[in-house]
PDB file of N, CA, C and O in Angstrom:
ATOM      1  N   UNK A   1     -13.934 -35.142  16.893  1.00  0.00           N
ATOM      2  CA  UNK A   1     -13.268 -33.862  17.114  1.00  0.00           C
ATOM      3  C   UNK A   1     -11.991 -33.806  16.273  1.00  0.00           C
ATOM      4  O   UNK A   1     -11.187 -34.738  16.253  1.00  0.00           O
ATOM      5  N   UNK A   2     -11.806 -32.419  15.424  1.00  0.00           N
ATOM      6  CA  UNK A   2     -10.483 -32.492  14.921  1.00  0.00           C
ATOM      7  C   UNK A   2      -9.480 -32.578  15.457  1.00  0.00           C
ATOM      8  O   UNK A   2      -9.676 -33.066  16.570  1.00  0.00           O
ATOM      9  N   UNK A   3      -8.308 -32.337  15.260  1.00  0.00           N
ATOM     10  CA  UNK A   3      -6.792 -32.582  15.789  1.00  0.00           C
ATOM     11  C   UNK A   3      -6.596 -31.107  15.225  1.00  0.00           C
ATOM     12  O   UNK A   3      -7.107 -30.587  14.233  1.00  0.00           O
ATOM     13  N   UNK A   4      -5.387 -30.408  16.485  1.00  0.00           N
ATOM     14  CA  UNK A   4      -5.146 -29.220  15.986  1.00  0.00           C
ATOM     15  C   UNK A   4      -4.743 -29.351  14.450  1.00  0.00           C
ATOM     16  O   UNK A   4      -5.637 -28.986  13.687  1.00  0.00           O
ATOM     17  N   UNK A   5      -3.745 -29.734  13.940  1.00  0.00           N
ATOM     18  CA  UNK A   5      -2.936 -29.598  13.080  1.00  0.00           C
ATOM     19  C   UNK A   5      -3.870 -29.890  11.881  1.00  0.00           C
ATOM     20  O   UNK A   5      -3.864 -29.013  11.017  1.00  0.00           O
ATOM     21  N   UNK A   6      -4.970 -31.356  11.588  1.00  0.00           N
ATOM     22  CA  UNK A   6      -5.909 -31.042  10.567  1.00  0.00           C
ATOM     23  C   UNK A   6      -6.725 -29.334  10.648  1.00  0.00           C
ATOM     24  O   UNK A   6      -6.985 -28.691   9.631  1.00  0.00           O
ATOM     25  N   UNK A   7      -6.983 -28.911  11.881  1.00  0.00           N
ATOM     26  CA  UNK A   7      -7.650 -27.756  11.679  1.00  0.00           C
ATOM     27  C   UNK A   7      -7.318 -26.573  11.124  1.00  0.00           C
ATOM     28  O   UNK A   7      -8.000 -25.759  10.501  1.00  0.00           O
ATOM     29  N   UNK A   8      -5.919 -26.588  11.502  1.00  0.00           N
ATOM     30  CA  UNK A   8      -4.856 -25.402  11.418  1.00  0.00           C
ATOM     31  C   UNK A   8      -4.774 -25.675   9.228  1.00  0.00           C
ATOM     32  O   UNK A   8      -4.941 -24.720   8.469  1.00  0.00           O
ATOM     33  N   UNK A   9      -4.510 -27.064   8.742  1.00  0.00           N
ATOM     34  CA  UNK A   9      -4.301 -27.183   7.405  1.00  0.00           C
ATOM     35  C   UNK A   9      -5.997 -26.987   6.761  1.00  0.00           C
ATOM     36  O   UNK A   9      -6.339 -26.982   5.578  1.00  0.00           O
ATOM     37  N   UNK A  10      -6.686 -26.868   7.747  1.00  0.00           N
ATOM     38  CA  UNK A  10      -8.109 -26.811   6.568  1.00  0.00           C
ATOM     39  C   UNK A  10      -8.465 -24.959   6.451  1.00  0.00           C
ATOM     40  O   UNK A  10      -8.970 -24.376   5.492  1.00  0.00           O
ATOM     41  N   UNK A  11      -7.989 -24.346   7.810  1.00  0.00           N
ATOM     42  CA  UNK A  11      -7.901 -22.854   8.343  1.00  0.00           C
ATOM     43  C   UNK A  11      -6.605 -22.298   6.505  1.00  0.00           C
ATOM     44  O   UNK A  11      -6.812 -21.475   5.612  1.00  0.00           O
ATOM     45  N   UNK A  12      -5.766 -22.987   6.682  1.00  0.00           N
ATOM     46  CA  UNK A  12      -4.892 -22.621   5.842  1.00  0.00           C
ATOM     47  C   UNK A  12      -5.478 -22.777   4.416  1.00  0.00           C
ATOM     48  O   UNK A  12      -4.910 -22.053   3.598  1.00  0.00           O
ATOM     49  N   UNK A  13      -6.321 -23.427   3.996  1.00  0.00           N
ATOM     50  CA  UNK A  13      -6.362 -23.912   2.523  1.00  0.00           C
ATOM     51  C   UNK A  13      -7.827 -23.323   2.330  1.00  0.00           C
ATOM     52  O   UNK A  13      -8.603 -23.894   1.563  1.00  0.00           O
ATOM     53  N   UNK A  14      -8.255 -22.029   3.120  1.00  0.00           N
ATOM     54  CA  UNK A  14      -9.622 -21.156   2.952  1.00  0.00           C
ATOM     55  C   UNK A  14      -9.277 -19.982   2.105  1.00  0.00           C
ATOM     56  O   UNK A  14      -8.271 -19.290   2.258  1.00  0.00           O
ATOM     57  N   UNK A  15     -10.153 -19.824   1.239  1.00  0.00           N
ATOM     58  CA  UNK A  15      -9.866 -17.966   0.857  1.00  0.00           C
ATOM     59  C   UNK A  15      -9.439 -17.847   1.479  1.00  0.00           C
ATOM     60  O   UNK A  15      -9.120 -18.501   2.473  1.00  0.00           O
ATOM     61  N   UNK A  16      -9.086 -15.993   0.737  1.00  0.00           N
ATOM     62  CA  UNK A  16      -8.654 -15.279   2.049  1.00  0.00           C
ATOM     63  C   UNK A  16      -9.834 -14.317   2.169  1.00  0.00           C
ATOM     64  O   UNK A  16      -9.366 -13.516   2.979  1.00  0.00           O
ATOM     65  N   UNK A  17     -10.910 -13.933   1.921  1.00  0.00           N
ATOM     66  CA  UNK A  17     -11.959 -13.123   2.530  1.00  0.00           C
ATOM     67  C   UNK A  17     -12.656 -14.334   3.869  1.00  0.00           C
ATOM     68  O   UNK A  17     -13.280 -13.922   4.847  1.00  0.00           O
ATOM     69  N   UNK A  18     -12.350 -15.899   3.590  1.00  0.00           N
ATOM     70  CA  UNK A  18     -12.986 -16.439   4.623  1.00  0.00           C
ATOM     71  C   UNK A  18     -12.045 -16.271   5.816  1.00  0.00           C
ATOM     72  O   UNK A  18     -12.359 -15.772   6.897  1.00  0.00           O
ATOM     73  N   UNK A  19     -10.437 -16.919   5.354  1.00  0.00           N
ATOM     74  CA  UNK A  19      -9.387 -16.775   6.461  1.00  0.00           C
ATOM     75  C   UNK A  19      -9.343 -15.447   6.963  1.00  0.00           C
ATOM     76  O   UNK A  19      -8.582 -15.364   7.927  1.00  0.00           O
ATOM     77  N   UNK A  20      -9.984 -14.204   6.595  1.00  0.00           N
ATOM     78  CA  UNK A  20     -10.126 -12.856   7.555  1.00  0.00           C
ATOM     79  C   UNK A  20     -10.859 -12.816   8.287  1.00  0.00           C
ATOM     80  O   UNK A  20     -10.659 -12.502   9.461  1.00  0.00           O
ATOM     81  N   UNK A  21     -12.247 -13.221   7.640  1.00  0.00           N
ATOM     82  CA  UNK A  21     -13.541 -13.563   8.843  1.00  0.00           C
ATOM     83  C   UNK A  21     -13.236 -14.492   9.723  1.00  0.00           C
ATOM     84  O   UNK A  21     -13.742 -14.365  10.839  1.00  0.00           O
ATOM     85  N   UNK A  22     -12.499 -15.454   9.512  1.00  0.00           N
ATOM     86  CA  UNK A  22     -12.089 -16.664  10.744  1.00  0.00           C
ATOM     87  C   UNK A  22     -10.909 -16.259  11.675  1.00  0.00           C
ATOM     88  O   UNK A  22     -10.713 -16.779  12.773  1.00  0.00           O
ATOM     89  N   UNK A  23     -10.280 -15.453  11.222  1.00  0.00           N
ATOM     90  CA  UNK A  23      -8.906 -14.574  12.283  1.00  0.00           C
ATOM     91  C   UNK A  23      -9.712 -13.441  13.246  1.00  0.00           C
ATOM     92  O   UNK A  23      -9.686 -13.069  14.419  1.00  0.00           O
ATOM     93  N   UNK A  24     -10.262 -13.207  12.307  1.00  0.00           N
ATOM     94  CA  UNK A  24     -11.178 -11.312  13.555  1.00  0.00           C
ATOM     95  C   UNK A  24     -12.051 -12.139  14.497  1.00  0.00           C
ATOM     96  O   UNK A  24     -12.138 -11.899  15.702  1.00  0.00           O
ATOM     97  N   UNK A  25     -12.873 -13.407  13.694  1.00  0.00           N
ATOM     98  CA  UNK A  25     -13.683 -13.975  14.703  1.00  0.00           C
ATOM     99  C   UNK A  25     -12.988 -14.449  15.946  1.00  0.00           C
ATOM    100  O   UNK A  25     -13.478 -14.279  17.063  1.00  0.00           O
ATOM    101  N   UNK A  26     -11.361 -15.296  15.647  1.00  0.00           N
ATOM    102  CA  UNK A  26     -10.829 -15.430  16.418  1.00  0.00           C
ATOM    103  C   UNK A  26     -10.353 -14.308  17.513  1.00  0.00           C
ATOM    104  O   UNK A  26     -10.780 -14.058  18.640  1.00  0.00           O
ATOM    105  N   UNK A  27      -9.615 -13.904  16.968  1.00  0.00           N
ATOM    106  CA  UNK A  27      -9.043 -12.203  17.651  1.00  0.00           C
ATOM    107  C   UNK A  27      -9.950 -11.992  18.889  1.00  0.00           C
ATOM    108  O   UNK A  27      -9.564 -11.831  20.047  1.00  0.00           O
ATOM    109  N   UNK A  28     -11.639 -12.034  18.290  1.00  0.00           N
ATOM    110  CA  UNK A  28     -12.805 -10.736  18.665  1.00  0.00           C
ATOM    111  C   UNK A  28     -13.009 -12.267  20.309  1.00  0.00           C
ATOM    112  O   UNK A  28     -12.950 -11.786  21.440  1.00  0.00           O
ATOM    113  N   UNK A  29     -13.133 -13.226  20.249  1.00  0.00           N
ATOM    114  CA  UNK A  29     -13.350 -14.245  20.939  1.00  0.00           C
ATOM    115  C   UNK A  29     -12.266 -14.171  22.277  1.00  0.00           C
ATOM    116  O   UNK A  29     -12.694 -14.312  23.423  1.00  0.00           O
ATOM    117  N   UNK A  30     -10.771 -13.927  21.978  1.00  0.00           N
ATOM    118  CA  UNK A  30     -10.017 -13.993  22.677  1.00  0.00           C
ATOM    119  C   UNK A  30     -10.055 -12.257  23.621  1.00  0.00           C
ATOM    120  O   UNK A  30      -9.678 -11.948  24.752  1.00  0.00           O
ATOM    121  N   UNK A  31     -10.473 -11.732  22.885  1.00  0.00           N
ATOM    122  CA  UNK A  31     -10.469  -9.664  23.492  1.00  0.00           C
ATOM    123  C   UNK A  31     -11.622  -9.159  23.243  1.00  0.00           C
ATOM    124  O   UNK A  31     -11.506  -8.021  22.789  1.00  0.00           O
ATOM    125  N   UNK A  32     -13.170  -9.665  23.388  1.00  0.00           N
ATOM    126  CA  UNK A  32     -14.190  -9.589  22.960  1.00  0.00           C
ATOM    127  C   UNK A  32     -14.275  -8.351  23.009  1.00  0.00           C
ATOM    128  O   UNK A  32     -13.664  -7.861  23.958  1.00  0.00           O
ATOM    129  N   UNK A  33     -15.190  -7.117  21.862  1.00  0.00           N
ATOM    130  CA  UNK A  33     -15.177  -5.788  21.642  1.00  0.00           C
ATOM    131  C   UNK A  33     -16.161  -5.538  22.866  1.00  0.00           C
ATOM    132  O   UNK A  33     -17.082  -6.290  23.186  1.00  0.00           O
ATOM    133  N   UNK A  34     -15.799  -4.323  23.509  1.00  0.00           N
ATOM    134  CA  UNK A  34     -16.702  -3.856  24.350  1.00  0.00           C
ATOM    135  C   UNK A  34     -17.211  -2.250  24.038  1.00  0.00           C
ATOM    136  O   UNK A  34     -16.679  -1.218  24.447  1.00  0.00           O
ATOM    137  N   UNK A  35     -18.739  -2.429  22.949  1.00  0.00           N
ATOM    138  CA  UNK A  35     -19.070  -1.044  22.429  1.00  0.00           C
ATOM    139  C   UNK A  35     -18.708  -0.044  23.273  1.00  0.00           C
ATOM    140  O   UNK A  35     -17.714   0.680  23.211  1.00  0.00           O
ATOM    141  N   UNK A  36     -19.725  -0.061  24.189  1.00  0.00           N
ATOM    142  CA  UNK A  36     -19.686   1.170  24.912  1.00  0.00           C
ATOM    143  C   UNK A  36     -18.340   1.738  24.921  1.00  0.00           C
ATOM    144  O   UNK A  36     -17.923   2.678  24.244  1.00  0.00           O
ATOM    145  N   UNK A  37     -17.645   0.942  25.894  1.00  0.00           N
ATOM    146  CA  UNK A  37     -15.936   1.276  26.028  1.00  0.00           C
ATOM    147  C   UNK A  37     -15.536   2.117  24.525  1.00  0.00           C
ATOM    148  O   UNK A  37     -15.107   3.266  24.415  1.00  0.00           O
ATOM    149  N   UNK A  38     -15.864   1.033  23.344  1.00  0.00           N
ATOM    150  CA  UNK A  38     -14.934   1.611  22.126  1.00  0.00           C
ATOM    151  C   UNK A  38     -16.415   3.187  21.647  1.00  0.00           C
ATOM    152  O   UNK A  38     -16.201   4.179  20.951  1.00  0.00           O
ATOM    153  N   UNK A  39     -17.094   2.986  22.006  1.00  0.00           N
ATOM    154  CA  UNK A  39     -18.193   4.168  22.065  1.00  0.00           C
ATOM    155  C   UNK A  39     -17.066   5.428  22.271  1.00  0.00           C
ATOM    156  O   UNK A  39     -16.246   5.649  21.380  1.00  0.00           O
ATOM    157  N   UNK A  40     -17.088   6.060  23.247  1.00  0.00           N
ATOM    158  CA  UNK A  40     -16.918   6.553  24.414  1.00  0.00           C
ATOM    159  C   UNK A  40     -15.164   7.165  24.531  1.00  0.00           C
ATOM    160  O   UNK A  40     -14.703   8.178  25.055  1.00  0.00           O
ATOM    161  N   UNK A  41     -14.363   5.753  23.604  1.00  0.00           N
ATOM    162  CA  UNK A  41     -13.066   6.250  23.340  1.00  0.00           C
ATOM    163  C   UNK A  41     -13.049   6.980  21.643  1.00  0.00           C
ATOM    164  O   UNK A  41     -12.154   7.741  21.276  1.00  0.00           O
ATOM    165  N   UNK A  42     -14.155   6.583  20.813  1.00  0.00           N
ATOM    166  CA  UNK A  42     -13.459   7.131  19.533  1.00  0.00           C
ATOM    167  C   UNK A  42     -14.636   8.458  19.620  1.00  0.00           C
ATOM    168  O   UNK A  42     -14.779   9.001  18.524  1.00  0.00           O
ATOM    169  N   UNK A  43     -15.740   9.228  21.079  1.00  0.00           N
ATOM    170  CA  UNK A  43     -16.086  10.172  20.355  1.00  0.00           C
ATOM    171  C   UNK A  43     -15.246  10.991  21.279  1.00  0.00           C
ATOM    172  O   UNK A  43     -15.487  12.188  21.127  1.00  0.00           O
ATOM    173  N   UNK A  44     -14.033  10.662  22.495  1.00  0.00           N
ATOM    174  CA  UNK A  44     -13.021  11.131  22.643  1.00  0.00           C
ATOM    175  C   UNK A  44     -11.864  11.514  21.776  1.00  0.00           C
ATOM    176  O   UNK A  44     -11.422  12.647  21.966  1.00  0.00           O
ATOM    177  N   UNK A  45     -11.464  10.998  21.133  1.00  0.00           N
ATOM    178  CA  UNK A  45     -11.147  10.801  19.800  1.00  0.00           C
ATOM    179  C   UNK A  45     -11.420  12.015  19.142  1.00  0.00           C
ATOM    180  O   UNK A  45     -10.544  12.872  19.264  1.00  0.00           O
ATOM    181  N   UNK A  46     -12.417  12.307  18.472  1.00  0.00           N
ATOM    182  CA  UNK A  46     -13.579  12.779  17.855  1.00  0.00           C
ATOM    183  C   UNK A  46     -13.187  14.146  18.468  1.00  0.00           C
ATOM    184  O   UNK A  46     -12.811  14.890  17.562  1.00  0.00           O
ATOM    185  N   UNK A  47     -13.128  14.893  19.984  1.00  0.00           N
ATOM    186  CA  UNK A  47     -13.098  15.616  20.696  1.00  0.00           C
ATOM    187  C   UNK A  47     -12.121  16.164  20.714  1.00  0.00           C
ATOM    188  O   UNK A  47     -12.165  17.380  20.530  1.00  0.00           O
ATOM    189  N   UNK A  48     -10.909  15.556  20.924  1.00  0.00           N
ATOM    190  CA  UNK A  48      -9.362  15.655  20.627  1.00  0.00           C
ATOM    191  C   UNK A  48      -9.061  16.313  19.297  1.00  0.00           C
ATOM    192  O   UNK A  48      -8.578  17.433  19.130  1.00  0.00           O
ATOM    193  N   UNK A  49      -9.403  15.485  18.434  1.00  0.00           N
ATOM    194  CA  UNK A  49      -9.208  16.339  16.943  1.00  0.00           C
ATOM    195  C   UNK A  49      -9.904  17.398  16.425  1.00  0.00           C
ATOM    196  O   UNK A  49      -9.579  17.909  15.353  1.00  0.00           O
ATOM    197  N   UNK A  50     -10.790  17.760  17.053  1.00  0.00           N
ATOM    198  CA  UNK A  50     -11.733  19.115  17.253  1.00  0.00           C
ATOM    199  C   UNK A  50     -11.083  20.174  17.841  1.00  0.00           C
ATOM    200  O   UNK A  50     -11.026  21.348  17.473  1.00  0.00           O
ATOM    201  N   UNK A  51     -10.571  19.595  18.856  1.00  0.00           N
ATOM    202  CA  UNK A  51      -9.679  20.609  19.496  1.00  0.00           C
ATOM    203  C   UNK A  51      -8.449  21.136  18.752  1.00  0.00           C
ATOM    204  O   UNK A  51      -8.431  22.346  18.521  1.00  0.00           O
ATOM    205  N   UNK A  52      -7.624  20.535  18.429  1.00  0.00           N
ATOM    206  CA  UNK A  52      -6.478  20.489  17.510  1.00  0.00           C
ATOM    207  C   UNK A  52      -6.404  21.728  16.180  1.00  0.00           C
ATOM    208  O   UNK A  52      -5.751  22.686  15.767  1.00  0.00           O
ATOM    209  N   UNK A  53      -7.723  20.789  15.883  1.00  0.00           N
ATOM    210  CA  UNK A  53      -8.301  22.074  14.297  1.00  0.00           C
ATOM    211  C   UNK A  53      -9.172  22.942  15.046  1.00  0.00           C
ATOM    212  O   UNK A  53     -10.083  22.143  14.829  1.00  0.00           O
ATOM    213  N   UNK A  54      -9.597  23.617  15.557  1.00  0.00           N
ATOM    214  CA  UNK A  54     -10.180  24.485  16.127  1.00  0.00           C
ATOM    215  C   UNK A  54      -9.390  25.717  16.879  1.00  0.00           C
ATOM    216  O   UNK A  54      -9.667  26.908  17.016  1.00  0.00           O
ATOM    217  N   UNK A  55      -7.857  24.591  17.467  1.00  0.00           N
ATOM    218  CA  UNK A  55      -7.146  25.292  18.187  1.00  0.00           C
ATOM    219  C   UNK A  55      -7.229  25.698  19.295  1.00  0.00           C
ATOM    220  O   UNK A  55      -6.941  26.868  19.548  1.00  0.00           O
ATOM    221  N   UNK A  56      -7.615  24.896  20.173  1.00  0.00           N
ATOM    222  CA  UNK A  56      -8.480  25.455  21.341  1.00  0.00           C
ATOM    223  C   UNK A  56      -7.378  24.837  21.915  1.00  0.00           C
ATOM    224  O   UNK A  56      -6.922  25.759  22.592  1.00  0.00           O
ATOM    225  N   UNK A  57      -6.531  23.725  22.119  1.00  0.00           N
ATOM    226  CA  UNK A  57      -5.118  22.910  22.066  1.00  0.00           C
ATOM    227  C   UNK A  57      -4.204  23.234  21.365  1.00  0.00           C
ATOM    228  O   UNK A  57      -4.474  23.507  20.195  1.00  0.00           O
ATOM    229  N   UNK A  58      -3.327  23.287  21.652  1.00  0.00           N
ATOM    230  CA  UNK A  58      -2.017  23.480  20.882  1.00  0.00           C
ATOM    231  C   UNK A  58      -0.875  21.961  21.099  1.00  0.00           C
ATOM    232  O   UNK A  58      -0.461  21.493  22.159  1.00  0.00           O
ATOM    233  N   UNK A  59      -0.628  21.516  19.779  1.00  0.00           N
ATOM    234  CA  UNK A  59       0.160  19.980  20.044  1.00  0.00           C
ATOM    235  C   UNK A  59       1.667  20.154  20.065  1.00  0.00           C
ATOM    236  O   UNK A  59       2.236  20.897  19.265  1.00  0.00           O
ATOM    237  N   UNK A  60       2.069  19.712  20.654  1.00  0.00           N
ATOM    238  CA  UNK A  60       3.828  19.518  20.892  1.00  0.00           C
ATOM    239  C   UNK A  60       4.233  18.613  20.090  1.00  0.00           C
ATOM    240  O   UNK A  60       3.501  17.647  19.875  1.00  0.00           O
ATOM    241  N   UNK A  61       5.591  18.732  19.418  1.00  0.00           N
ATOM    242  CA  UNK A  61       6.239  17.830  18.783  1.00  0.00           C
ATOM    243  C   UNK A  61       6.635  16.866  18.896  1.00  0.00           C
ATOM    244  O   UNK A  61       7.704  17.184  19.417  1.00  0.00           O
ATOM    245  N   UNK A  62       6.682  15.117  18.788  1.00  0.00           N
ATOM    246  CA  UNK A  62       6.906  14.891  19.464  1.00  0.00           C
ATOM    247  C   UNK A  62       8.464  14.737  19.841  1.00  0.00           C
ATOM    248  O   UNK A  62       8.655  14.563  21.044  1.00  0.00           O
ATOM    249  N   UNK A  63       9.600  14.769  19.038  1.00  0.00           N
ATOM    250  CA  UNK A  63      10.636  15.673  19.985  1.00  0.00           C
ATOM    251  C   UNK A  63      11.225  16.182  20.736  1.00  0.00           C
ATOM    252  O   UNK A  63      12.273  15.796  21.254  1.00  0.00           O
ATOM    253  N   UNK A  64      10.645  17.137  20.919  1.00  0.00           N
ATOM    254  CA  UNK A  64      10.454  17.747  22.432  1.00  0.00           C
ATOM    255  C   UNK A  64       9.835  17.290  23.287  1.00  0.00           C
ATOM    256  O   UNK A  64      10.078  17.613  24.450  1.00  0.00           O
ATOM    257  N   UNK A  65       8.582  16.162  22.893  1.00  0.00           N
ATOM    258  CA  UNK A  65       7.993  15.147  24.036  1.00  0.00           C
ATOM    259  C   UNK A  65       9.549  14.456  24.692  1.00  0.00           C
ATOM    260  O   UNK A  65      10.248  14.750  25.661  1.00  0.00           O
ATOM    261  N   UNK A  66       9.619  13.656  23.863  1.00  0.00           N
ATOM    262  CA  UNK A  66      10.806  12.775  24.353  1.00  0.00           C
ATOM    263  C   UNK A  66      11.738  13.609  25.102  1.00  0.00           C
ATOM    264  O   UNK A  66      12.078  13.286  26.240  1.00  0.00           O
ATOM    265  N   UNK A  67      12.221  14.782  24.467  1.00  0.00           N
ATOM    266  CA  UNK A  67      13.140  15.210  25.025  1.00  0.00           C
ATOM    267  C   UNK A  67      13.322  15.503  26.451  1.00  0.00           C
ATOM    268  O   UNK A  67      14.320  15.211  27.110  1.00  0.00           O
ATOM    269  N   UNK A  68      11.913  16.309  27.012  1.00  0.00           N
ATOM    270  CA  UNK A  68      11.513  16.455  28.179  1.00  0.00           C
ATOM    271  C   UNK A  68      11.130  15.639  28.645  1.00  0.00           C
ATOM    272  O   UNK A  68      10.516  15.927  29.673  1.00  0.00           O
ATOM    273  N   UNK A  69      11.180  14.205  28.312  1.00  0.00           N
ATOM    274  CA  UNK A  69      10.478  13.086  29.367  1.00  0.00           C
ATOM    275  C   UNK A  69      11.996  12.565  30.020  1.00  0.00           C
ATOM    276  O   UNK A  69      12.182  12.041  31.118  1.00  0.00           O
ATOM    277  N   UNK A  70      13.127  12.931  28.831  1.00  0.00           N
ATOM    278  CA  UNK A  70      14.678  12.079  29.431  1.00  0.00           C
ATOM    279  C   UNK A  70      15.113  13.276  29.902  1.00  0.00           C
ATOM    280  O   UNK A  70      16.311  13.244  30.185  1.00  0.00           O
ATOM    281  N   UNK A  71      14.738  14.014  30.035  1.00  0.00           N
ATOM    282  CA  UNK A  71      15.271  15.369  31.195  1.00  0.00           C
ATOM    283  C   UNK A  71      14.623  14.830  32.445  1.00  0.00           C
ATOM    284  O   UNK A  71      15.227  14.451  33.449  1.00  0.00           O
ATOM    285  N   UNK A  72      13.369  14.841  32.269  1.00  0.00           N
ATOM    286  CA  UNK A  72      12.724  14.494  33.707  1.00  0.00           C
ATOM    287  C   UNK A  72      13.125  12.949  34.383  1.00  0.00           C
ATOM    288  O   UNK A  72      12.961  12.701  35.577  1.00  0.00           O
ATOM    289  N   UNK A  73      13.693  11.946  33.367  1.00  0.00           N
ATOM    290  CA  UNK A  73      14.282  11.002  33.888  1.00  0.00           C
ATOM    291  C   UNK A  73      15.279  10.908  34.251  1.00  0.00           C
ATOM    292  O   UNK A  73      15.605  10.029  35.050  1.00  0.00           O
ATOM    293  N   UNK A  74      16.279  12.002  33.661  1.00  0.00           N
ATOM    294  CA  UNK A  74      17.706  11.857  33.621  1.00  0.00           C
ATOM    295  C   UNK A  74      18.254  12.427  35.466  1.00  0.00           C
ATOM    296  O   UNK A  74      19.312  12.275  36.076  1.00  0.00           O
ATOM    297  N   UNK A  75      16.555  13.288  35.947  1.00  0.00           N
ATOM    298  CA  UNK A  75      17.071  13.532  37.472  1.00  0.00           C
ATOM    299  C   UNK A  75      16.963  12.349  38.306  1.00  0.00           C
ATOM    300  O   UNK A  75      17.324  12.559  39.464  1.00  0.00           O
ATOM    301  N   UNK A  76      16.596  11.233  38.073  1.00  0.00           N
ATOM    302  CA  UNK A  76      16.387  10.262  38.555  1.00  0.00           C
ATOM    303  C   UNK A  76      18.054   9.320  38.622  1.00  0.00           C
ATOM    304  O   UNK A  76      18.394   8.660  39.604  1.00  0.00           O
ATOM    305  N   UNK A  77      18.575   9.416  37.836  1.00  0.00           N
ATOM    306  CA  UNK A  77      19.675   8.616  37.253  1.00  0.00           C
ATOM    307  C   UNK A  77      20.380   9.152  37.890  1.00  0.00           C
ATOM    308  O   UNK A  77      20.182  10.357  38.049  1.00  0.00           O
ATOM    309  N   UNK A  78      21.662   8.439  38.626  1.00  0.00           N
ATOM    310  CA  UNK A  78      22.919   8.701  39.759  1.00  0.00           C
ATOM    311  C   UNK A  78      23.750   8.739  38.869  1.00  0.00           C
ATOM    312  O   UNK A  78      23.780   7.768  38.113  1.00  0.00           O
ATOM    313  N   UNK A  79      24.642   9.782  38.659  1.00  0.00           N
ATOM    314  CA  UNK A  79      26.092  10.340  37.796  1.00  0.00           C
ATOM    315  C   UNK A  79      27.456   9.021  38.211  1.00  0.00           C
ATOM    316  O   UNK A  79      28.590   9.139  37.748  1.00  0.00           O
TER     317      UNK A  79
END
């Protein structure tokens, strides 16, 4: 069995089209992709920006997001 640190110097001394495939593999191992889930969010996605250009939604700045979120916090906050 290797030792971290030989692994980590053999990880280091790969391409880099291999060291990408060996990071996502890693990544994908630790937060494994779950289609459906990512299904389901990008034709939400998909839906959202339909709306937008279609106009069926109208988007706020965000600006005025913030602005009205520290109004609505600022009643919270003791003078």
């Amino acid at each position: 069995m290797l030792d971290a640190n030989k692994l980590i110097s053999m990880a280091e001394s790969l391409p880099i089209d291999l060291k990408t495939r060996l990071i996502e593999s890693l990544l994908n191992s630790l937060n494994p992709s779950q289609e459906e889930i990512d299904a389901l969010w990008a034709a939400e996605a998909e839906m959202r920006i339909e709306e937008i250009k279609s106009g069926k939604v109208q988007t706020i700045p965000g600006d005025e997001v913030f602005k009205s979120m520290t109004n609505s916090l600022n009643v919270f906050v003791l003078p």
